[in-house]
N, C-alpha and C positions, 0 to 999 in steps of 0.2 A: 504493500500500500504506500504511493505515494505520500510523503508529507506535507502537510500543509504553507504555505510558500512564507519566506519571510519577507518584512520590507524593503527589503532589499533587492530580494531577489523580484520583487512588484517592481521596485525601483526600474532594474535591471531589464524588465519583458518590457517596459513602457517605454524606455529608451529605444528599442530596438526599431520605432516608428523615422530612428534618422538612419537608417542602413541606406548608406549612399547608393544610388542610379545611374546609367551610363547616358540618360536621356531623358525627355521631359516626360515624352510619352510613356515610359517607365515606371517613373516614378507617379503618372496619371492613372498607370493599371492598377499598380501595386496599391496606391492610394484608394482608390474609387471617386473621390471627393476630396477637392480642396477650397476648404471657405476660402469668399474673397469680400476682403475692407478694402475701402477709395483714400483709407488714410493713408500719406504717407511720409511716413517719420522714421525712418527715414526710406522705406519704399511701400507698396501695397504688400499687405498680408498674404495676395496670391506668391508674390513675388519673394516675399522671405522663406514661405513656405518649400517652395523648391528650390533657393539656395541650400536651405539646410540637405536636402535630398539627390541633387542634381553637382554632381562633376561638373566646374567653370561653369556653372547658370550666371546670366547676368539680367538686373533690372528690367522690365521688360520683354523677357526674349519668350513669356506665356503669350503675352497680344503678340506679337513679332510673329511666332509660330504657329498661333489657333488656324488659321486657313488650312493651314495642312494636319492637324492633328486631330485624332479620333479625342476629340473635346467637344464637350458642348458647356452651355453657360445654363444654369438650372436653380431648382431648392429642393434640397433634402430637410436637414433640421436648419438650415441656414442657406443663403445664396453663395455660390459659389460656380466652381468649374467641377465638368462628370466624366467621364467617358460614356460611349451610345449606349453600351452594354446596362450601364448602371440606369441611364434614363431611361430605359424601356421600361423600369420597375416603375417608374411615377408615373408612365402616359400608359392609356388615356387619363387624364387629369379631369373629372366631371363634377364643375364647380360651376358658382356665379359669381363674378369679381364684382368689388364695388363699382369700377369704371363703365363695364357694359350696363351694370342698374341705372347708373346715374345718365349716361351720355347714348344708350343705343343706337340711336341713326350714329352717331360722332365714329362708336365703333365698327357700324357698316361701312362707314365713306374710307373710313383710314385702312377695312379690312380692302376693299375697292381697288383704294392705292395701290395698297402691295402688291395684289397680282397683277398691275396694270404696271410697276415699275420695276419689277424684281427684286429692290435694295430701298431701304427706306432710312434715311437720318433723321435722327429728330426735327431739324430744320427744317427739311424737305418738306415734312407732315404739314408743317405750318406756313411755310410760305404758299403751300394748297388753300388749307384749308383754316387757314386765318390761327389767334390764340384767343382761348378760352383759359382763365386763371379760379383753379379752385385749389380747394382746403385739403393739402394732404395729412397722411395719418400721422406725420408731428406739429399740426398746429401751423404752418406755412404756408406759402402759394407756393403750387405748381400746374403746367403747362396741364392740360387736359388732354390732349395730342399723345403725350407723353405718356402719361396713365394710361390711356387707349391700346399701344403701342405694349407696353409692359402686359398691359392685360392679356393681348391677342397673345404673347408671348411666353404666356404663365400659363391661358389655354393650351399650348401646343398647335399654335395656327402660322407660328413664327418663332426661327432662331435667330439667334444673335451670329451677325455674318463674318465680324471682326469688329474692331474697334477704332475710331479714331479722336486721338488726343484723350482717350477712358472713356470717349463716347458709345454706347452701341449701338451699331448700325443693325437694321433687321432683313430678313428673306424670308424667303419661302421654307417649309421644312416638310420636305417629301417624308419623311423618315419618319415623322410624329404621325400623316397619314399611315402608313403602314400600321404601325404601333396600333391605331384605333383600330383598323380594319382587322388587324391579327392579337388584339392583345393577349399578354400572360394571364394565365388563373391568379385569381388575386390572392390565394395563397402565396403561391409562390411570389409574388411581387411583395407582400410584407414581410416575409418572410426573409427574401431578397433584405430589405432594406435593415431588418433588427441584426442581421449577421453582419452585413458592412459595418453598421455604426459598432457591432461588440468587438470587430477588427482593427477597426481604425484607432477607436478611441479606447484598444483595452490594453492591460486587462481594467477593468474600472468598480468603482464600486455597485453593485446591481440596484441601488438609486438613481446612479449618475444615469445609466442604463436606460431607466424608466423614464428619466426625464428626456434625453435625446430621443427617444421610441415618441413623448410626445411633442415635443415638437415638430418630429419629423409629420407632422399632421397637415402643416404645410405644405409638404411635398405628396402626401396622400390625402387631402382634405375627404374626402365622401370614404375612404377603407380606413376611419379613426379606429372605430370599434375594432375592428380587424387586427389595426396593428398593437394594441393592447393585448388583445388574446395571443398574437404572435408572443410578442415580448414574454410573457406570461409562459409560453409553452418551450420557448429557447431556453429561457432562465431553468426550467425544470426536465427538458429533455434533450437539449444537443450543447447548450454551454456546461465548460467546467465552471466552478465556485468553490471557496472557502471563506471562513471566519479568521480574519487577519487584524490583530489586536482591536478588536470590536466592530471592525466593518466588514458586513459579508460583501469581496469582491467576485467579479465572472469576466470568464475571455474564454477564449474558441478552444473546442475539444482538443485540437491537434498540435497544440500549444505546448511547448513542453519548458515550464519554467524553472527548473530545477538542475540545467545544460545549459545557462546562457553565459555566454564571457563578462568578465567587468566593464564597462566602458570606460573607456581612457580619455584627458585631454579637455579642452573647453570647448563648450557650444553657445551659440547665445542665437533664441529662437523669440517669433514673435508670440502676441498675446493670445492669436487664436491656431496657433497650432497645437496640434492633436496630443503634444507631448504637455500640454497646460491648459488645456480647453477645461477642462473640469476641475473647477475650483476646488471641489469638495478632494477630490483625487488629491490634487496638490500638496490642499495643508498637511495630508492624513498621512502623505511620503515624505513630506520635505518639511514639514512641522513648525513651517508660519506663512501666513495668509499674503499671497500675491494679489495684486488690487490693479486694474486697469483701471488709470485715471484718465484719460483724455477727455472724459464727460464731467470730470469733478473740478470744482471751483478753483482757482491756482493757488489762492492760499492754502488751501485742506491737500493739497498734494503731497506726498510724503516722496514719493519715486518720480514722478517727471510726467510728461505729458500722455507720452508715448514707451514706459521703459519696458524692455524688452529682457526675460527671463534670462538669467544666467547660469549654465551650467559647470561643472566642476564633476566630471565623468558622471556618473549618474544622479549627481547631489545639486538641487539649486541651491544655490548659494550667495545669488544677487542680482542685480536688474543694471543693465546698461542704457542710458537715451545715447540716442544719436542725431547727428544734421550733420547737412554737407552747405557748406559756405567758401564760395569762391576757390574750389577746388582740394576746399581741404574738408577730409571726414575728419568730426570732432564727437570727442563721445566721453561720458562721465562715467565709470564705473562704482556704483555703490554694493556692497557687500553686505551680508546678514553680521550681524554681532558675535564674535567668535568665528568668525573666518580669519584665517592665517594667509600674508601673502608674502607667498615664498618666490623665490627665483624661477623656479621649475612652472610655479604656475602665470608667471608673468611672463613667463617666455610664451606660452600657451596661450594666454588672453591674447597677446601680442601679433601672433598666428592669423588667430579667428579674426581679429578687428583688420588686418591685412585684409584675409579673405571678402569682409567685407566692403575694403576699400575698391577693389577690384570689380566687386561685382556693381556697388554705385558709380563707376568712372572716376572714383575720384584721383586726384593727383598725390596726395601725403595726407597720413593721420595724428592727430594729436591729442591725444587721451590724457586725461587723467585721473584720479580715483576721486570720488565725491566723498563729503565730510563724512558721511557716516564707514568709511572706510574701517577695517579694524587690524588688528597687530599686523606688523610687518617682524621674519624673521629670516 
C-alpha cells in the first residue's frame, strides 16, 4: 500500500506543471488550457505562462503564432487559449447571452456582416453599423458592437482569427459547425472537462477541485448539473486522494507521487499560473498567503502591483514586480521572513531575471532586493 504523500512531495507533483516544451504547440497539448490576462506587468499572463514552459519563448510569439497553431481562444473556468480537441468538450454551447437579449436585430446585422466579410475588427462593426454605448458587467461603457461580436463568439458562431495590437479580430468557424452537427455525449464532455482541470491544476485540494468544476459553468452553462455529478463521480471513482495534514487533496490515477525528483534552481511565475492559481493550495504548501494586488488600493499593497511568485526549487519563497523602462528590465525582489540569501541562490535568481530579460527584449537588468529582504549569508 502506497503511503500517503507528504508536502513535499505535493510540493514536488505541483511543480512538475513547468516540465519544459520544445514548442508552443506542446506545451498547448500538454497544457489543454492557458488563462489569459490583458495585464501586463511586465507581459500578459498568456505570455509568462509559456515562458515558464516553452525553450527561448519570447513576448508575444502566442499572437505571433495563433494563425498557425491548433489554438483556439475560448472559456473553460476562465478565458483563455485551448486546443480544438479540448473545445469540442464546450461546443455546442446552448445559452442566451445578455447581448442577443438586449440588442437582437444588432446581433442579426453584425451576424450578416460576418459572413458577408469573412474577418470582422471591432472597428469595422462600427464604422457599418454606427456605436451604440451600454453598461457592461463592471459598471462602465462599452461598444455594443463589441458585446454583439463577443456574444456570437461565446455562441460558437465565431473565432477569434488573430489579433491585432491584443485586439481580436473574428471569422467564421466551420469547426464549431461540425461540433453542433456531431457533438460529444455530454458525459463524456464533463467528464472531458473535470479530468483537464484535476490535470492541470493538481494535485489540488478536492475543494479547490469543486470550485474550478464550478466555474467551469461558464464554459458549460446549460451541463451545470452535469458537471457537478461529474466532479462528484471522479473524486470517488477514477481520481487518487489523500488526507494531507488536514486537507483531503486529489490528482489523476496514473500519477505517481512518490518517484518524482526534487526541483532545483529559481523560477518566478505569474499570478495565474496553474503552479498558484489556487490560493487555498498555496498557503496549505508554502505556509503564507500570496495576494494578487493589482485591484487593491496602492497604499494597502504589501507586494506591488503586479508581483509575481517566486520560486526556490519547489518552495515559494517570495514575489518579484517587474517593468521595463527605456530598455532596461528593472525588478524588486522581496522574500518571505527567514529566507536566507546565499551566493548559490543569487547566482540563480540572476539566471531566471536574465531569462526574463530576453524574452521582454530588453537590453540590461537591474534588480535589487526590496526592504523586506531577509539574512544574507
Amino acid at each position: 500500500m502506497t503511503p500517503d504523500p507528504t508536502l513535499a512531495a505535493l510540493r514536488a507533483a505541483a511543480y512538475r506543471t513547468l516540465i519544459p516544451e520544445r514548442s508552443v504547440q506542446a506545451a498547448l497539448n500538454r497544457m489543454g488550457f492557458v488563462q489569459a490576462d490583458p495585464i501586463r506587468a511586465p507581459a500578459r499572463a498568456q505570455d509568462l505562462a509559456l515562458l515558464a514552459r516553452v525553450r527561448g519563448y519570447r513576448a508575444g510569439d502566442l499572437e505571433r503564432l495563433y494563425p498557425t497553431l491548433d489554438a483556439e481562444e475560448d472559456v473553460i473556468p476562465n478565458y483563455g487559449f485551448v486546443t480544438r480537441g479540448v473545445q469540442r468538450l464546450l461546443h455546442p454551447r446552448v445559452t442566451a447571452t445578455r447581448a442577443e437579449r438586449d440588442h437582437p436585430q444588432l446581433l442579426a446585422r453584425v451576424r450578416d456582416l460576418l459572413r458577408e466579410r469573412g474577418e470582422l475588427h471591432p472597428r469595422d462593426v462600427t464604422a457599418a453599423l454606427g456605436q451604440t454605448r451600454v453598461v457592461n458587467a463592471w459598471g462602465g461603457q462599452s461598444n455594443a458592437t463589441t458585446r454583439v461580436l463577443d456574444a456570437l463568439h461565446y455562441r460558437g458562431e465565431a473565432r477569434v482569427v488573430r489579433r491585432e495590437a491584443g485586439v481580436r479580430v473574428y471569422g467564421p468557424a466551420p469547426h464549431l459547425d461540425q461540433y453542433r452537427q456531431a457533438p460529444l455525449p455530454d458525459p463524456e464532455r464533463v467528464r472531458g472537462v473535470v479530468h483537464l482541470l484535476a490535470a492541470l491544476y493538481g494535485p489540488l485540494p478536492e475543494a479547490s477541485l469543486g470550485y474550478l468544476v464550478g466555474l467551469s459553468r461558464y464554459g458549460l452553462p446549460h451541463l451545470r448539473p452535469r458537471l457537478r455529478a461529474a466532479f462528484r463521480a471522479a473524486v470517488r471513482e477514477d481520481l487518487r486522494g489523500a488526507q494531507v495534514e488536514g486537507v483531503r487533496y486529489v490528482w489523476p490515477a496514473d500519477w505517481a507521487l512518490d518517484s518524482l525528483p526534487v526541483p532545483r534552481g529559481v523560477r518566478i511565475v505569474n499570478p495565474f499560473d496553474p503552479l498558484v492559481w489556487d490560493r487555498r493550495r498555496f498557503e496549505h504548501l508554502h505556509g503564507w498567503a500570496y495576494r494578487f494586488e493589482a485591484y487593491t488600493p496602492p497604499a494597502r499593497r504589501t507586494m506591488g502591483y503586479y508581483a509575481l511568485p517566486l520560486f526556490r526549487a519547489e518552495r515559494a519563497v517570495g514575489w518579484v514586480t517587474m517593468s521595463v523602462h527605456h530598455g532596461t528590465l528593472q525588478a524588486h525582489v522581496g522574500l518571505r521572513p527567514g529566507g536566507r540569501i546565499t551566493a548559490r541562490f543569487t547566482g540563480a535568481l540572476e539566471r531566471e531575471l536574465e531569462r526574463y530579460r530576453v524574452f521582454l527584449s530588453a537590453d540590461q537588468v537591474q534588480w535589487a532586493w526590496a526592504a523586506s529582504a531577509s539574512s544574507q549569508t
